[in-house]
N, C-alpha and C positions, 0 to 999 in steps of 0.2 A: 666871549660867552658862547659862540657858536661853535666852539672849537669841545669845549667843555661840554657841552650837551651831544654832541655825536661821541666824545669816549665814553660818557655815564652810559648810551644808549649799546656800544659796543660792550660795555662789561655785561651789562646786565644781560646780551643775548648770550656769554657765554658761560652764565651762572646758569640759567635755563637749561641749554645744552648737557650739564654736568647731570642736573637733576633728573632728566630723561634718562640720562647713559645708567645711573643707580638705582631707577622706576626699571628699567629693562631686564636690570638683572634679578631685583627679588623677583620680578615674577616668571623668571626663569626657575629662579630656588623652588619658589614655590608650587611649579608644573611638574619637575622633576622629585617633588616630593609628593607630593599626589601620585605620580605616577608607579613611586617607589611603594605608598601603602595601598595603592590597586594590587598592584603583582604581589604584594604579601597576602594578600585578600583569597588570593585563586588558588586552589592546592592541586598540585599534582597527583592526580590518583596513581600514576605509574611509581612516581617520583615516592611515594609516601608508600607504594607496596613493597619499595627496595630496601627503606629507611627501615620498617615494621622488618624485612628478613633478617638484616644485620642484628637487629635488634633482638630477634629469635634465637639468631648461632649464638650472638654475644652471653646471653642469659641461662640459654640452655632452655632446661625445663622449669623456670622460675614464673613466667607469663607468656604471655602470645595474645599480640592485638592483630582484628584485621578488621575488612570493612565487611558492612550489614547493608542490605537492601542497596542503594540508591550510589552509596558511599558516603552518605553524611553521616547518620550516626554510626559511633564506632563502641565497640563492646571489648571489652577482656574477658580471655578466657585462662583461666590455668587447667594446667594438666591433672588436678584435682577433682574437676568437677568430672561428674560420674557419665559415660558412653551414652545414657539413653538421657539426661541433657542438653545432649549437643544435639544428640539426633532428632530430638524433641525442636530444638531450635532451626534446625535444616529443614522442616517437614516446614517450621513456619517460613520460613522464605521463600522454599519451591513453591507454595501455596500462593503467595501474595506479593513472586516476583514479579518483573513490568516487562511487556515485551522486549524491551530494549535485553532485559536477561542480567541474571546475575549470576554468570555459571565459574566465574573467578572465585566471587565468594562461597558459593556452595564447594567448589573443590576440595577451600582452604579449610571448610567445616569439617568435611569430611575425611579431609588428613588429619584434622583432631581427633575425629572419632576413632582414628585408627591409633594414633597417636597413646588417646588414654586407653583404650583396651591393652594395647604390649602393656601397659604401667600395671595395671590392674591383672592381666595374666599373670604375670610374672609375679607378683603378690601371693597369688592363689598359688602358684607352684610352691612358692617358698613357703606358705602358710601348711601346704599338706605333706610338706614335706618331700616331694618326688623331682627334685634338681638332678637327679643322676637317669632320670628316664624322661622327662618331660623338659626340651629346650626352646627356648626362645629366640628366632635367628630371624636377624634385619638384613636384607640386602636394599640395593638400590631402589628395586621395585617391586620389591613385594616385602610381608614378614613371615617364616616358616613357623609353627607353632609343631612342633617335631617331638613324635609321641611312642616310644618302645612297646612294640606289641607284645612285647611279655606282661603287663601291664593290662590290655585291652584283650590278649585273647590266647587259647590257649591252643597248642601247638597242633598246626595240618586244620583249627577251626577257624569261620569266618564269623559265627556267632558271638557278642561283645558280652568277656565277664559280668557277671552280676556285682561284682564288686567295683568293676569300671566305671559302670554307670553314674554312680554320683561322681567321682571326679569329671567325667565328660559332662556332665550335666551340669555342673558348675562353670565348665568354660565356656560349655557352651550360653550360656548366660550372659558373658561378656560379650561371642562374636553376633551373638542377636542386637549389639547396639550399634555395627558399624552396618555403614551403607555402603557397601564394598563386596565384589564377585572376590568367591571365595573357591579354591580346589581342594577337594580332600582327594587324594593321593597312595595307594597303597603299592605295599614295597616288601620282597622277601628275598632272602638269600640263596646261594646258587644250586642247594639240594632239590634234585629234583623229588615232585611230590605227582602218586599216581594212583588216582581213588578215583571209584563212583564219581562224586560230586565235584572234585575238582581234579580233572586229570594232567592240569601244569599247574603253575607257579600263578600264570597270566589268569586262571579264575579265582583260583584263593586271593591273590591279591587285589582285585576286581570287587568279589563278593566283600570283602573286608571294610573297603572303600565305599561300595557301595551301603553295607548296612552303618557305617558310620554317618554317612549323609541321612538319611532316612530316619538314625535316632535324632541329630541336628534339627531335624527339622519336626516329628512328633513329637519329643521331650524339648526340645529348648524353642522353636516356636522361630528360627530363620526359616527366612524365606527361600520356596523351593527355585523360583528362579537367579537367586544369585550361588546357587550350589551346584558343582560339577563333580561327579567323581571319577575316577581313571585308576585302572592297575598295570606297574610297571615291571611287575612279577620282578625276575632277579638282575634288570640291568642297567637300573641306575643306582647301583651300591655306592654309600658315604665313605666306607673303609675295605679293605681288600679282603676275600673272605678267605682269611687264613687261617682263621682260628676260632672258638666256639663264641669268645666274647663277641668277637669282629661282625659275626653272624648275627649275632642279638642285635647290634646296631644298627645291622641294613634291613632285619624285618621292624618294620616302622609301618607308622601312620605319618603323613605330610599334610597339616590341613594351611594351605597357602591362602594367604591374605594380598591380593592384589591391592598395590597403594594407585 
């Protein structure tokens, strides 16, 4: 009998033992699954601002998400919605950012703003018709909005056609909704010019520049200090100036959109 009572006493310690070893392990499962819906709980802002780029190139100009205030709520925007907006929307952020700063998001707003104005330029040119004098040119870090002064003025004047007017007065309209330093730029070909008023190249094209900033800002109501103007008189010409047409394309207006 004594023999028979120390084995019952021996199994049953190692029935015991098995059930710890299978108590040990769910609640291993179940740490490492906690653990697993913490870390899906926590979102990477960096991680999530990569995922939104890809998502950007991938799409094109179909949407574009990013983050608002804090980084919790998140908004879409398409390239639809109209410059003033967005701009509308920036003004509310700047206003009731948090010291900590949201100068990420405010960027990303304001590469939109830039964004739907080219869309919307480029509209307006084709609506009026003037694709062969009025171009629209993206580089890395800025966009040229490139304007044939046979159009805006007439020949050896710095004074802006009467009939320029509404079309500059229209675009201008657009560049009044980004919140971006802007250069207007003037540009003439290698004839020298010798008068009273402008005795080179470097006032006429100066004067040109400059009364285009000054209609920008009486008729379309940009602000005077995101406006610079500058004249490069004859030398930084687009095409060589070999010929009359060649000529017409290096006297320009350049109003540059810094991104």
């Amino acid at each position: 009998m004594g023999r028979r009572k120390r084995r019952a006493v021996s199994e049953d310690s190692g029935g015991g033992g098995s059930w710890l070893t299978t108590y040990s392990d769910l609640v291993t499962l179940l740490l490492c699954f906690f653990i697993l819906l913490f870390s899906m709980a926590i979102v990477d802002k960096q991680k999530f601002e990569e995922v939104a780029q890809s998502m950007r190139a991938a799409f094109s100009n179909d949407f574009s998400i990013m983050p608002v205030k804090d980084g919790d709520t998140m908004i879409s925007i398409t390239p639809y919605e109209s410059g003033d907006e967005l701009l509308d929307q920036l003004n509310e952020i700047i206003e009731g950012q948090d010291p900590d700063g949201t100068e990420e998001d405010i960027d990303d707003i304001k590469m939109e703003t830039i964004k739907v104005a080219k869309i919307d330029i480029q509209e307006l040119i084709d609506e009026m018709g003037l694709n062969e004098n009025i171009k629209v040119i993206e580089e890395e870090t800025k966009i040229i909005l490139r304007m044939d002064s046979i159009i805006l003025f007439d020949s050896g004047r710095a004074e802006m056609k009467s009939s320029a007017e509404p079309i500059v007065e229209k675009l201008g309209q657009v560049l009044e909704s980004i919140d971006a330093e802007i250069l207007v730029q003037g540009h003439a070909d290698d004839r020298p010019i010798h008068t009273t008023t402008y005795p080179s190249n470097w006032e006429l094209s100066t004067r040109r520049a400059t009364n285009m900033v000054k209609f920008l800002v009486d008729r379309c109501g940009l602000k005077n200090e995101h406006l610079t103007a500058a004249g490069n008189a004859e030398f930084k010409p687009i095409v060589p100036n070999d010929s009359e047409y060649n000529r017409q394309k290096n006297r320009r207006i350049d109003i540059v959109i810094l991104k």
